[in-house]
C-alpha positions in Angstrom: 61.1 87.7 5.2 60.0 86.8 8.6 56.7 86.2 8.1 57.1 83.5 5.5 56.1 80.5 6.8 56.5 76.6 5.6 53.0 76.2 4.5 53.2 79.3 2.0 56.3 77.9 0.7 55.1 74.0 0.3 51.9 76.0 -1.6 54.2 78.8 -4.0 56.3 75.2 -5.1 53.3 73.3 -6.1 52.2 76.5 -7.9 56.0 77.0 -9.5 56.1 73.5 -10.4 52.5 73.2 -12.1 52.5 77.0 -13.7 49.1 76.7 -12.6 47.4 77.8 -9.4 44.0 75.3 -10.6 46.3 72.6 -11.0 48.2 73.4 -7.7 44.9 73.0 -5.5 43.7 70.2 -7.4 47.1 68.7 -6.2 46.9 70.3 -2.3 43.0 69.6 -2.0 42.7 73.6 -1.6 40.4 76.4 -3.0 41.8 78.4 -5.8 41.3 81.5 -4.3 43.5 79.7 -0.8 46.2 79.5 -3.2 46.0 82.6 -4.6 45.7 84.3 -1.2 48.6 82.4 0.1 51.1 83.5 -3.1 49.9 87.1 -2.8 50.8 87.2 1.2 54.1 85.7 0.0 54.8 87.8 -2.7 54.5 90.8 -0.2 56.9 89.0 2.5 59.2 88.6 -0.3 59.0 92.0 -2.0 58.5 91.3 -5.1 56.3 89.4 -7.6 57.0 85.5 -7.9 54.1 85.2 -10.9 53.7 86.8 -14.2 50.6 86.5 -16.5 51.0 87.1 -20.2 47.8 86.2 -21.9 46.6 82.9 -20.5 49.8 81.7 -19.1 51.7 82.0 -16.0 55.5 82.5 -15.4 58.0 82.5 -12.8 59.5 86.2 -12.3 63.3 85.8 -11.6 62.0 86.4 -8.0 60.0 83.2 -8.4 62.6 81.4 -10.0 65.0 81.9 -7.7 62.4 81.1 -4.5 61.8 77.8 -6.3 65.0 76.6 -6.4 65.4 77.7 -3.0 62.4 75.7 -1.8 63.8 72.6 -3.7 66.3 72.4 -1.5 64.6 73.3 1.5 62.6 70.5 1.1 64.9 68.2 -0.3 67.1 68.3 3.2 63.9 68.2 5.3 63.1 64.7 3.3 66.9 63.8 4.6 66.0 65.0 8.0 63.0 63.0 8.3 65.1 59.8 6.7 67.4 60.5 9.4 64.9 60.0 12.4 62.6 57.7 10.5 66.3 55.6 10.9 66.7 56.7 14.5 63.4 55.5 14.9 63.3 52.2 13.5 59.9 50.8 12.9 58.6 52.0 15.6 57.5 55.2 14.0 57.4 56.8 10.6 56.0 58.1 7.4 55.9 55.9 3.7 54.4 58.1 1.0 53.4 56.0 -2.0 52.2 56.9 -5.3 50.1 54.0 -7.5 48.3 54.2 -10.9 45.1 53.8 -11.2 44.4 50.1 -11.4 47.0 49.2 -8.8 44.0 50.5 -6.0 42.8 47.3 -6.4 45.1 44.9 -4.7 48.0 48.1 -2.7 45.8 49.0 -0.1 44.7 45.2 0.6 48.5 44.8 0.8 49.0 48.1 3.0 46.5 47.3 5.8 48.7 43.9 6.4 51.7 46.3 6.7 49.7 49.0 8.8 48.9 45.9 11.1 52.3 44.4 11.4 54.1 48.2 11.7 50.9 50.3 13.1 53.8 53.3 14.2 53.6 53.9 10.4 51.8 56.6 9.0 51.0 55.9 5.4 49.6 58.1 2.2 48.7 56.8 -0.8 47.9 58.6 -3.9 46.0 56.9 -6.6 47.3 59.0 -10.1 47.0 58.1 -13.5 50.3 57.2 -15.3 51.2 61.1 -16.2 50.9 62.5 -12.7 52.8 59.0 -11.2 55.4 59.8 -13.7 55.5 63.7 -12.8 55.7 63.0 -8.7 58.4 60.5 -9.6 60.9 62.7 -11.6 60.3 65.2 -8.5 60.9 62.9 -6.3 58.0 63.4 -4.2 57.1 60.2 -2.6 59.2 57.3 -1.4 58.1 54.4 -3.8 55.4 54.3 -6.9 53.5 51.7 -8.2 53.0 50.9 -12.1 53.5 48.5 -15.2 55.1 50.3 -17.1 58.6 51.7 -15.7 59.6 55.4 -17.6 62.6 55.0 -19.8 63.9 58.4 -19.7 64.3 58.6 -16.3 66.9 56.7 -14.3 65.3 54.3 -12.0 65.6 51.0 -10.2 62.3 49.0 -11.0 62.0 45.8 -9.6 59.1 43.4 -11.1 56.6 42.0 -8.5 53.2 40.9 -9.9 51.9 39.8 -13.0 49.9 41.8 -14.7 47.6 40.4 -17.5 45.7 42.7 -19.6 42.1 41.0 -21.2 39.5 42.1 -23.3 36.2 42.5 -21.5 33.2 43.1 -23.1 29.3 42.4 -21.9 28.5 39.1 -20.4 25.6 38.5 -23.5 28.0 40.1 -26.2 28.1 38.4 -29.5 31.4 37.2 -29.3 31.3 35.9 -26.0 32.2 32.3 -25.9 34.1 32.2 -29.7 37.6 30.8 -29.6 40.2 32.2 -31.0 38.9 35.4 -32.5 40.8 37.6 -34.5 42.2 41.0 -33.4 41.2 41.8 -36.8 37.7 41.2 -35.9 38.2 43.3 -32.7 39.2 46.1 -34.4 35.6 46.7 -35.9 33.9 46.8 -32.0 33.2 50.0 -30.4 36.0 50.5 -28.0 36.3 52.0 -24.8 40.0 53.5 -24.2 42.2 54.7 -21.3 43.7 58.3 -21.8 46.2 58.7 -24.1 49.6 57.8 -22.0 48.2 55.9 -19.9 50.1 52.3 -19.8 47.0 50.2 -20.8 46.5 52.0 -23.7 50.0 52.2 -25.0 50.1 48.3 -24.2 47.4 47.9 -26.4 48.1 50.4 -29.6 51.4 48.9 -29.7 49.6 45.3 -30.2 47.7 46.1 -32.7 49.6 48.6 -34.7 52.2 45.7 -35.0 49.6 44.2 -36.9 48.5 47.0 -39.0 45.3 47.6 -37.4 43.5 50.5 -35.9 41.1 50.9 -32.4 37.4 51.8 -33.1 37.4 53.9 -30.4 34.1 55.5 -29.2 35.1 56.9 -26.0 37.9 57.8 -23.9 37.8 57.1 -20.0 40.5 58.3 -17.4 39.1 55.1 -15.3 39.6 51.5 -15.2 36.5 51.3 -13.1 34.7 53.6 -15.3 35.5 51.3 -18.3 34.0 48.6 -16.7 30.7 50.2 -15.8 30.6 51.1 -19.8 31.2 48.1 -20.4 28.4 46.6 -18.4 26.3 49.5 -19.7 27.1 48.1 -23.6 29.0 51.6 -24.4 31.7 49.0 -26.2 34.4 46.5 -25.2 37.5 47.3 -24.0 41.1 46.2 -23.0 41.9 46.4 -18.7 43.7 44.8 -16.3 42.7 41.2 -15.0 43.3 43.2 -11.5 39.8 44.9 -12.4 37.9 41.7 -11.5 39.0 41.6 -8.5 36.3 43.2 -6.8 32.6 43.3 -7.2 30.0 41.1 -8.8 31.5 40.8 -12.4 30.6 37.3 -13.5 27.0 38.3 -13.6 27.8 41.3 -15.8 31.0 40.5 -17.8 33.0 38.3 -19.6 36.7 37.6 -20.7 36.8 37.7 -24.4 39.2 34.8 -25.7 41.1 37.0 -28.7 44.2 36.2 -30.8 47.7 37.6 -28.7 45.9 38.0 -25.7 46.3 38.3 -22.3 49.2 40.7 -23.0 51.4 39.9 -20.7 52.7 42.0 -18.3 54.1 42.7 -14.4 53.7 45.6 -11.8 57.0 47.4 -10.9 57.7 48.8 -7.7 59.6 51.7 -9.1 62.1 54.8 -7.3 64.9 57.1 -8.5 68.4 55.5 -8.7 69.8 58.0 -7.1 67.6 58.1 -4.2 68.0 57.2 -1.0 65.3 55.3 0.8 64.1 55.6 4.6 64.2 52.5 6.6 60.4 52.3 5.9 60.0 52.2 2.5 63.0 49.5 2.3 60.7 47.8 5.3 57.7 48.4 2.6 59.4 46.9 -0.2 60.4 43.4 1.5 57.4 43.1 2.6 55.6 43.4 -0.7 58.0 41.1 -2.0 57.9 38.7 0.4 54.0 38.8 0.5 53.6 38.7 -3.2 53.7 34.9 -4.0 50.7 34.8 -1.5 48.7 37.1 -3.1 45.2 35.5 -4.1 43.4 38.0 -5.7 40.8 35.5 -7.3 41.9 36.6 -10.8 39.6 34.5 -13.3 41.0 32.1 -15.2 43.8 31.3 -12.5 46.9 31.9 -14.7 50.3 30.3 -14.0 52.3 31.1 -11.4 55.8 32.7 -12.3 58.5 30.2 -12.6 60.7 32.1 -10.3 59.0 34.4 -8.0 62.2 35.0 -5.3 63.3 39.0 -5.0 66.3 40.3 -6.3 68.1 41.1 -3.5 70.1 43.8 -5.5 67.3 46.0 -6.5 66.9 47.8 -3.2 70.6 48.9 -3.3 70.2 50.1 -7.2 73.1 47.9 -8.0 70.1 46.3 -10.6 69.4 48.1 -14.0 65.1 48.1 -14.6 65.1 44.6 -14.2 63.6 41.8 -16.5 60.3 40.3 -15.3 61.2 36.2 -13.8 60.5 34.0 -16.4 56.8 32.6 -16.9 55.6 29.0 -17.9 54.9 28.8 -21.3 51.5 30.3 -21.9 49.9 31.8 -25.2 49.4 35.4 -25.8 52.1 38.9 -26.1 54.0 40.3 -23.3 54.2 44.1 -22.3 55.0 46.3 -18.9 52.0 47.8 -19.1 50.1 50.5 -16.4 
């Protein structure tokens, strides 16, 4: 048991928590056969197997099982150990881990090199997931604050609202139905449409729309990125539904265009989302008041300009979890649905 060392056992919980030693490097940015070396050397510190195979699959042994939820713990005190000095250490030094979906890259690490100027002690990692792995680091408890529209609701969490979030339909700048009014959903229902993965927070957004109204999505092809999307778009694969947030970079005027369609935008806001029962460092709490304070100045040249929330001031509850998943502030009175979306 001596020879086990911290790295091996960061590695074998990945592996343990995936099933998966692909999935694992994926996650660690490692070979495969790293991994697999690392769980064999392991397994022979140990004594005794930590894996199974039966068929395709992989299982914990009762070895494994037992080392897993020993390395739960092991790492769930050394997050409270670094909590403890990041506290001892004020501002002055520290780590903030954050996890963001996808189209949340487009205006967090704008936001983050402000807060790397103002506190440059802090060492920051950002992970850009979509919705499913967000959700999956989250219930582990893996970073100290995520990013996304739509808060989980089987999971007990303290979400706090922070930016609108409007969701449009894009299709080609010389499209046929560029510049009708009004059109019906109906009539976007018979386009070729481009779609995020299923579970992603776009695409449940948007199903949920227009199965309230009966109606189905044409789709042609699924795409695991906002960006992606876009390019299709511009390439005439279809239209499709995204963020406003998408626009915000890049040369899209010349190449796009905002379809105005019946209960659209759908109207939504970005959540800065943790675990209730968590406790966070001084940095992330230094993180979150920042974002808040910073987000009523937040020009992120969205076309058309929509109206500003009514009430943009933080809660100052939600960092304490005394507040529930919060309700978004209340918006002027504009046209079109309204989802957490993301």
């Amino acid at each position: 048991m001596k020879a086990i060392t911290l790295h091996q056992l960061q590695i074998f919980e990945v592996a343990a928590r995936h099933l998966s030693f692909t999935r694992a490097a994926e996650e660690l940015y490692l070979t495969q056969p790293t991994i697999s070396m690392q769980i064999k050397q392991l397994s022979k510190s140990v004594g005794l197997p930590l894996f199974e195979q039966v068929g395709k699959r992989l299982y914990l042994t009762e070895a494994g099982q037992a080392l897993y939820q020993t390395c739960q713990k092991i790492f769930e005190q050394l997050n409270e150990f670094e909590m403890t000095l990041a506290d001892l250490k004020g501002l002055k030094q520290g780590r903030l881990s954050i996890g963001v979906v996808t189209t949340a890259k487009y205006f967090i690490p704008r936001l983050l090199g402000t807060f790397c100027q103002r506190y440059p002690g802090i060492d920051v990692s950002l992970k850009v997931l979509n919705r499913q792995q967000v959700l999956e680091r989250l219930s582990h408890n893996m970073d100290d604050l995520y990013v996304m529209g739509m808060p989980p609701e089987d999971l007990d969490v303290v979400a706090q609202p922070f930016l609108e979030n409007p969701l449009v339909v894009m299709a080609p700048i010389h499209h046929p139905l560029a510049g009708q009014k009004r059109i019906p959903l109906a009539r976007i229902a018979q386009e070729p449409f481009l779609a995020r993965e299923p579970g992603s927070g776009t695409r449940m957004a948007v199903e949920r729309l227009f199965d309230k109204h009966n109606l189905k999505l044409n789709i042609r092809m699924e795409i695991g990125s906002g960006e992606a999307i876009r390019q299709g778009i511009i390439g005439g694969l279809g239209i499709s539904v995204l963020s406003q947030h998408v626009l915000a970079l890049g040369d899209w005027q010349n190449h796009l265009t905002i379809l105005d369609v019946e209960e659209f935008p759908i109207r939504g806001f970005w959540h800065l989302v943790y675990l209730r029962s968590k406790r966070l460092s001084v940095v992330a709490k230094a993180f979150a008041d920042f974002l808040l304070s910073q987000v009523s100045q937040i020009d992120l040249d969205l076309p058309p300009k929509e109206p500003r929330r009514a009430n943009s001031s933080p809660n100052p509850d939600w960092l304490s979890g005394k507040g529930d998943k919060l309700q978004p502030p209340a918006l002027a009175a504009t046209p079109g649905g309204s989802e957490n979306h993301g």
